[in-house]
C-alpha positions as CSV (number, residue, x, y, z in Angstrom):
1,X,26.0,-9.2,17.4
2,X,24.0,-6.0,17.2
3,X,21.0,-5.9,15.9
4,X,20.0,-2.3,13.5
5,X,16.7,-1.1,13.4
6,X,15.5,0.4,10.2
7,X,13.5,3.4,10.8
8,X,9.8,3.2,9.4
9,X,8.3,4.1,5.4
10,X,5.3,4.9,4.6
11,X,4.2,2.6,1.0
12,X,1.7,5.3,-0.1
13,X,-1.2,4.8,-3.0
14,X,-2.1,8.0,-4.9
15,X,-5.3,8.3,-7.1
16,X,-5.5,9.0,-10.9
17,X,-7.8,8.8,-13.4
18,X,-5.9,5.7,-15.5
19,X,-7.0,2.7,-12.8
20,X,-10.2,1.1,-12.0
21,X,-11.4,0.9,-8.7
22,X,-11.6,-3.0,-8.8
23,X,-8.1,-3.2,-10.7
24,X,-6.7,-1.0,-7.7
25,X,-7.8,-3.5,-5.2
26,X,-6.3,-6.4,-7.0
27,X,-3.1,-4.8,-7.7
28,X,-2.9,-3.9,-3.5
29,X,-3.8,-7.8,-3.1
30,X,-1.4,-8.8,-5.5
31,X,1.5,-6.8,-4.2
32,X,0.9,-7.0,-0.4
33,X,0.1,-10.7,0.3
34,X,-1.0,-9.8,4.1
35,X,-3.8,-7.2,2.9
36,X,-7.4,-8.9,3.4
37,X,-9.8,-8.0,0.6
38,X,-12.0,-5.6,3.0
39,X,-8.6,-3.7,4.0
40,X,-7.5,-3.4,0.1
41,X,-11.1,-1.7,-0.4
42,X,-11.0,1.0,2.6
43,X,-7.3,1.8,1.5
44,X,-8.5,2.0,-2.7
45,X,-11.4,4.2,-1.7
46,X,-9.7,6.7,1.1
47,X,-7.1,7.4,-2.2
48,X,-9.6,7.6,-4.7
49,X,-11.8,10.6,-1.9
50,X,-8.6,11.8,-0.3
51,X,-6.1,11.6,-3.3
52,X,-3.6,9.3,-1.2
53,X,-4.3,6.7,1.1
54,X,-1.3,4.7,3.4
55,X,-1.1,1.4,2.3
56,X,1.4,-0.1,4.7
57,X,4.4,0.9,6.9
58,X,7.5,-0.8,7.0
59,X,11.8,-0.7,6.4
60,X,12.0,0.8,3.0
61,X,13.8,-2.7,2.0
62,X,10.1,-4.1,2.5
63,X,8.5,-1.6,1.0
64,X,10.3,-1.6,-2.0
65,X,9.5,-5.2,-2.6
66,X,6.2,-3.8,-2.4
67,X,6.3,-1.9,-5.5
């Protein structure tokens, strides 16, 4: 049996001007279980200074489940 490897995505979170800060963090908690709370806050605020922040990297398979 061979085994593929996907190749690596990038789930990224871009700022706007519609979301809370705390709402932000809840929806990362909600939609990636293995966040921890402080993690959810560093990713939320380097997208709200930076404009996009990484949130995770995995197959694209995962990361659509993310969305």
């Amino acid at each position: 049996m061979t085994t593929i490897t996907l190749p690596p995505y990038a789930v990224m979170l871009h700022n706007d001007e519609v979301n809370s800060m705390d709402g932000v963090v809840h929806a990362l908690l909600l939609c990636v279980p293995e966040l921890e709370p402080e993690d959810a806050v560093v990713i939320m605020l380097a997208a709200h200074e930076d404009g996009v922040a990484r949130v995770i990297v995995c197959p694209v398979e995962v990361g659509r489940a993310h969305v």
